[in-house]
N, C-alpha and C positions, 0 to 999 in steps of 0.2 A: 718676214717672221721676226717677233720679237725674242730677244733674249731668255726669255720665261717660255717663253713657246719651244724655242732650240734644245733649251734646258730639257723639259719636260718631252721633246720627242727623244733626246736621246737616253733619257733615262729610262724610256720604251723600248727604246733598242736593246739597250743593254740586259733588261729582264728577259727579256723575249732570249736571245740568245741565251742567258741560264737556264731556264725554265725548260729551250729545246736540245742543249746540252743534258742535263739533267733525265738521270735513265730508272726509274723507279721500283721495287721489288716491290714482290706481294707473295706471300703463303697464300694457295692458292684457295685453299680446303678451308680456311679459316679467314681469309679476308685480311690478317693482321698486315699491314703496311712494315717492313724492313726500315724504310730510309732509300737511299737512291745510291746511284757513281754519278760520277762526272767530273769529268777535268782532272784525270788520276786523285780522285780523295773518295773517302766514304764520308754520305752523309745520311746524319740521324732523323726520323722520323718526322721530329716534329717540325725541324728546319728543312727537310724535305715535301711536306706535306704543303707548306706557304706555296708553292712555286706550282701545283701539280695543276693539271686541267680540269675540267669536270668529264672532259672524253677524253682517255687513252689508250692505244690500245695495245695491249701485252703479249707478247709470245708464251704459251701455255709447256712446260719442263716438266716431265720424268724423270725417273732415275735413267734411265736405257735412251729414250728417244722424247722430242716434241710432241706434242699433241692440239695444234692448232692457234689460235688466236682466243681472246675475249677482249672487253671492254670494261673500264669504268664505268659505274653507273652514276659517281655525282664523286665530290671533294670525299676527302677523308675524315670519317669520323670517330669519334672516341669510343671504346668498349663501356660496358654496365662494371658498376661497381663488381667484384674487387679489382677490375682493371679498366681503369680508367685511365694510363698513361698510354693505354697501349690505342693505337690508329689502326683502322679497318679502313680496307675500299674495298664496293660492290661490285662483283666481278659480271658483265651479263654478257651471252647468256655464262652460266655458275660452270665451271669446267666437270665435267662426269670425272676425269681425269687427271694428271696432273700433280705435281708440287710445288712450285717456283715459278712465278710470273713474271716479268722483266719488259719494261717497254725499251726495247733496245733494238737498233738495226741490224746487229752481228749475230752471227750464229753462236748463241751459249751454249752450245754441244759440240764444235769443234773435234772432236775425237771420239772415236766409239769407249764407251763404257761396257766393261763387261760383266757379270755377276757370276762368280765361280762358286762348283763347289766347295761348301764350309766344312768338311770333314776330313779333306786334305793334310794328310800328319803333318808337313813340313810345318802349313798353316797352327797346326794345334799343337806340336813343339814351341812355335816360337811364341804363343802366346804362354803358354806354363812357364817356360823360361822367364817370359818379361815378368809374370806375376810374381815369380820366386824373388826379383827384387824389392818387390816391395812387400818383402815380410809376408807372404803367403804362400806358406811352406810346398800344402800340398794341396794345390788348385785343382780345383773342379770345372776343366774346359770346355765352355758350352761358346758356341761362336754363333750368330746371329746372320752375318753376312760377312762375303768377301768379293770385295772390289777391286777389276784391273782397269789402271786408265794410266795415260802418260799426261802426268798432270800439267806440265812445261814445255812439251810439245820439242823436246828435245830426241826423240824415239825409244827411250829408254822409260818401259812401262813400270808405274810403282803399282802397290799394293796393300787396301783399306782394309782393315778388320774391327770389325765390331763386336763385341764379345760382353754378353754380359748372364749373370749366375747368381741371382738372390735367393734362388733352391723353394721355386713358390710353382705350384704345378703348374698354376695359369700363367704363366709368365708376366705378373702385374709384379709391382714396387712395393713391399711392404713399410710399413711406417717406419719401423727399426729393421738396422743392416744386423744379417747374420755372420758369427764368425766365416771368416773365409770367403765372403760375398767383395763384389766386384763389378765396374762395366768399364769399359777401356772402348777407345777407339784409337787404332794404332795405324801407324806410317810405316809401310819397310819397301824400301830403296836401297839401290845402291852405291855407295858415296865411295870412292877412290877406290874400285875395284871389290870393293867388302859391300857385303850385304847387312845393314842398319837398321834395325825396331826401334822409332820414334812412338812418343805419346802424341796423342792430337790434343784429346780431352779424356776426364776417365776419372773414377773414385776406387779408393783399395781401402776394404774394412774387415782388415788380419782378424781384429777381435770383433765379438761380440757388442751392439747399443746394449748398456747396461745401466739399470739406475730406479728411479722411482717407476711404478707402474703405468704413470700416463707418458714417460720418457723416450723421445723418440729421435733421430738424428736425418729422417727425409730423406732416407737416398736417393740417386739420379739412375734413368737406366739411359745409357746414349747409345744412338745410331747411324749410321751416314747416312741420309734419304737420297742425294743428289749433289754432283760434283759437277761446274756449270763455269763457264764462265762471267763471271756476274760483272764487270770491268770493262769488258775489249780489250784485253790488254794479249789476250792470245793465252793466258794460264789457268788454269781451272782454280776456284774456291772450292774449299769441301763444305759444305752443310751436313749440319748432324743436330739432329731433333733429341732434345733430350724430354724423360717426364719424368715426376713423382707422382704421391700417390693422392695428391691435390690440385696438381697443376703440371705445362708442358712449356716448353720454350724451344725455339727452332736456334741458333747460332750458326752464322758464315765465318769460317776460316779462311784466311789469305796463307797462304803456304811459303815461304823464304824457305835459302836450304839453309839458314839455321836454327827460325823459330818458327810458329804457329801463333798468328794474329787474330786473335778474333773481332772482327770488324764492324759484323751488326747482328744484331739481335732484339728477336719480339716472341712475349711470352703472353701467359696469362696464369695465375694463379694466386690462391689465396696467401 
């Protein structure tokens, strides 16, 4: 074999190895391509998408439990204007069900998820409390969902709250934030014996959008869809979908006990 020949098998090797390393997400409902893991890092879409097969096949995620396999149907391609950054792959067959796709060999559910009730005063104290910090005197506590899962695998279960209040009856995102309006998605665990309300993600607007009549400031409503392990690494990621009242974007959270990482994300909107 000549030198140029050795060269070029082993530069096969070595793709072939990334490419099979390489563990890709997908929004399941939407197609839009994440980015991928592999080899402890996150990777973005578009450096993700080079390496991907045209048949892969993904483990299909709920919030609660799995819901089967699908497949690729071909490379990943680019969305229609106004999102053109954003990468899709065709999921076949299309999952009836599902949020988060992942071609990975691990189980990304690792620990049960639980979905408590949202009317729990402890829960709706401590969310007034947190809002009272940020200059919102006298909140209007409307919670969305509450999540138990032990995100670290350490036995010690935390606790997701999503909470959001733009006082709209259909619960849509109005153009402009009303005084007092709000969405939070909050963390509370325990850290050295005390129990701790961490922000994950979240927007607080005390006052009123004011100003000229076409004046508007887009608020966000956010959710947690699905806490997964998206890694291998044995810790769960939170995912939390947020929209406005033009567009939505999904966001994975890496969780540390002192910050929130957000790691990848794919949207669409004008």
């Amino acid at each position: 074999m000549t030198l140029l020949a050795r060269c070029l098998a082993l530069l096969v090797a070595v793709t072939s190895v990334a490419a099979a390393d390489l563990h890709p997400i997908v929004e399941v409902q939407s197609g839009y391509l994440f980015g991928a893991s592999g080899d402890g890092k996150w990777i973005k879409a578009k450096e993700a998408a080079k390496s991907l097969a045209d048949q892969t096949t993904y483990r299909v995620y709920g919030l609660t439990q799995q819901f089967g396999e699908a497949k690729s149907g071909g490379k990943p391609k680019s969305e229609d204007v106004p999102c053109e950054q954003t990468l899709s792959v065709p999921l076949s067959p299309k999952p009836g069900k599902g949020l988060i796709a992942i071609a990975a060999p691990w189980n990304a559910l690792p620990r049960k998820v639980q979905v408590v009730d949202p009317t729990q005063k402890v829960y709706l104290d401590a969310v007034r409390d947190f809002l009272k910090t940020k200059s919102i005197d006298q909140p209007k506590v409307k919670i969305d969902n509450i999540i138990r899962v032990d995100l670290d695998g350490d036995g010690e279960e935390e606790v997701l709250i999503s909470a959001t209040n733009y006082f709209s009856q259909d619960n849509g995102v109005p153009m402009r934030s009303p005084a007092g309006s709000y969405s939070v998605v909050l963390l509370r665990r325990i850290i050295a014996g005390k129990v701790e309300t961490r922000l994950v993600e979240g927007e607080f607007h005390p006052n009123a959008c004011v100003g000229k009549e076409d004046s508007f400031d887009a608020p966000n409503a956010y959710k947690v869809i699905a806490v997964l392990d998206l890694d291998g690494d044995g810790k769960m990621e939170i995912v939390v979908g947020s929209r406005y009242y033009e567009g939505e974007a999904t966001t994975i959270y890496r969780c540390d006990p002192k910050k929130f990482e957000d790691v990848l994300s794919v949207g669409c909107g004008a």
